[in-house]
N, C-alpha and C positions, 0 to 999 in steps of 0.2 A: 232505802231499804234494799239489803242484797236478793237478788234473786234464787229462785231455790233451788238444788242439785236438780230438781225434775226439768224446771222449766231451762236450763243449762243445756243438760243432754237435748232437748226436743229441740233446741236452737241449733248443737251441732250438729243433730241428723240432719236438719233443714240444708243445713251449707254441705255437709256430706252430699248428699240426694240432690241437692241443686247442683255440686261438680259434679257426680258421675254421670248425669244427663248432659252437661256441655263437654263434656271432655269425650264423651262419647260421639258427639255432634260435631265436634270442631275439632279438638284435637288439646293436649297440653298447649302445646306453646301460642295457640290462636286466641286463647282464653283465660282474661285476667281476673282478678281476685275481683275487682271493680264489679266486674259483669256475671262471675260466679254471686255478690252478696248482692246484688240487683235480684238476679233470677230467684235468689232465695227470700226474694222484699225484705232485707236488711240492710245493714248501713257498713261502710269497710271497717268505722273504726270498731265494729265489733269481731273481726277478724281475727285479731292478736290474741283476742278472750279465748281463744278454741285450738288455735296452730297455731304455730311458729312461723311457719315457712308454706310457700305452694307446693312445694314437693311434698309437706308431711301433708296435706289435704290431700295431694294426689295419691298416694299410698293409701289413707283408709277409703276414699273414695274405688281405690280398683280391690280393696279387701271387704268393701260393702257388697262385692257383686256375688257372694256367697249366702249372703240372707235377702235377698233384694231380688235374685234371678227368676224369672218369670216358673220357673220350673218348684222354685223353694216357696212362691207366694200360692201358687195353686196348690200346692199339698196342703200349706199354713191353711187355706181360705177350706181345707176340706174336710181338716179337723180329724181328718182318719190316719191310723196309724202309716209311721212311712215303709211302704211295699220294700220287699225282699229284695235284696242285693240285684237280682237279676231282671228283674221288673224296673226297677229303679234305672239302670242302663240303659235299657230302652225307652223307656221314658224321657232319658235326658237324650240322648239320641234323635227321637222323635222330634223335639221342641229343638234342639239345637240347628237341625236343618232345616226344620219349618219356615213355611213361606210369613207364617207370623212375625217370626224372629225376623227373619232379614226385610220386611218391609217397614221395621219400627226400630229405627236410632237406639231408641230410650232402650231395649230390651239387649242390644249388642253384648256378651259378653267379652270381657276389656282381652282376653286370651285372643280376640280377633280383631275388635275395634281399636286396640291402641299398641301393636308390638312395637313397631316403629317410636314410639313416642316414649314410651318404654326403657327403651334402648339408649334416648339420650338424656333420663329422667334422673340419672341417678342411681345410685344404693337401695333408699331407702324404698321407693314405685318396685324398683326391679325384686326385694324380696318379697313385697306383697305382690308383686305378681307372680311369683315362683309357687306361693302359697297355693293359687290358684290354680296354677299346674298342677303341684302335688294333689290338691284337694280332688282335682276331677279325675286323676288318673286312677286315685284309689277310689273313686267310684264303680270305674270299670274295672279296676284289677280284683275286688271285692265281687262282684260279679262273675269273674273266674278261677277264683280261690278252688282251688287243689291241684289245676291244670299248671303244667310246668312250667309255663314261658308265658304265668297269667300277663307278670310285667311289661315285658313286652310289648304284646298285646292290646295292654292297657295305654300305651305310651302309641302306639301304632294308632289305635281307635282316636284319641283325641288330636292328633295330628291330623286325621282324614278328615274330623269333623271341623276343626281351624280354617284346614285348607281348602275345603270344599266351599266354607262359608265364605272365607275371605275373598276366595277367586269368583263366585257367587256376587260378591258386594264391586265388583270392580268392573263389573260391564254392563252395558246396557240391553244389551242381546238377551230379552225373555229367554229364549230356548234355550240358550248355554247356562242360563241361570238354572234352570230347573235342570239341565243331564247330569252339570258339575254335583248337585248336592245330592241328584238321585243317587248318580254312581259312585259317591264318595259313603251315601247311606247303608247301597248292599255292598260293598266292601264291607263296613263297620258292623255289619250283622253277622258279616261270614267270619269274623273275626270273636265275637259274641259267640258264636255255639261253638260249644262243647264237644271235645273230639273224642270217639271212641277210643277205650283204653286197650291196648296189645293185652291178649289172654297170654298167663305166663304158662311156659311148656310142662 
């Protein structure tokens, strides 16, 4: 008896949600299909049923990090409407630099956890990870909507947050962990508020 479109999809969230946590952990190239359908207690020849290729697993695995982000599950878990553009930036702000985030693998966004890997992944990883780009920058440019150089802006803030984070994940030095992501945070605040408009003459 075939199985039914439900019980389908819940098998490849399973292999989705089991790559984005080793790929996040390890890296593309350190982590095979083998040990992806393990982690996900399944069996490889079920593999073919869902993807083609590891590359197209690695692609919706870094496009799963859009409903799956520690920031999207706590709104999801709280059932209240999602806060206003500007609330909303902070917000992802707040969590993206948090000591939460960078002491737990599993919650890395791929925009920090996987650039490298990324880069030798291919077409298909490389527009699902652009997606992610796009997607977070119009969160903060959405947040600055009428201010002139919102884009900018918004392209500036999630650079400081990547880069704060990632330089953050690469040393062992407590303190530097915490100045890097402070100082990379009031930058991205000051960048966040709103600049007085020139009165015209």
């Amino acid at each position: 008896m075939p199985y039914s479109v439900e019980h389908k999809a819940r098998t490849r969230a399973r292999i989705v949600e089991a790559a984005r946590r080793m790929f996040n952990r390890f890296g593309f190239e350190q982590v095979s299909i083998d040990q992806i359908m393990a982690d996900a207690k399944l069996t490889r020849g079920g593999f073919y049923n869902h993807f083609a290729s590891k590359d197209e697993l690695y692609a919706e695995a870094v496009a799963s990090f859009r409903t799956c982000n520690p920031l999207a599950i706590k709104l999801a878990a709280s059932k209240r409407p999602v806060p206003e553009p500007e609330r909303l930036a902070r917000m992802l702000v707040d969590l993206y630099l948090s000591d939460e985030v960078l002491d737990d693998p599993d919650k890395h966004c791929p925009l920090y956890a996987l650039p490298s890997d990324v880069l030798r992944a291919g077409p298909t990883p490389q527009l699902a990870y652009t997606e992610i780009i796009r997607g977070t920058t119009h969160i903060f440019a959405s947040a600055l909507e009428g201010e002139p150089d919102a884009e900018q802006r918004a392209e500036a803030i999630l650079s400081l947050c990547v880069g704060g984070m990632l330089l953050a994940r690469t040393t062992s030095d407590e303190k530097l962990r915490k100045t890097l992501r402070a100082s990379a945070k009031r930058q991205v605040l000051a960048l966040l508020e709103r600049r007085p408009r020139a009165k015209r003459a």
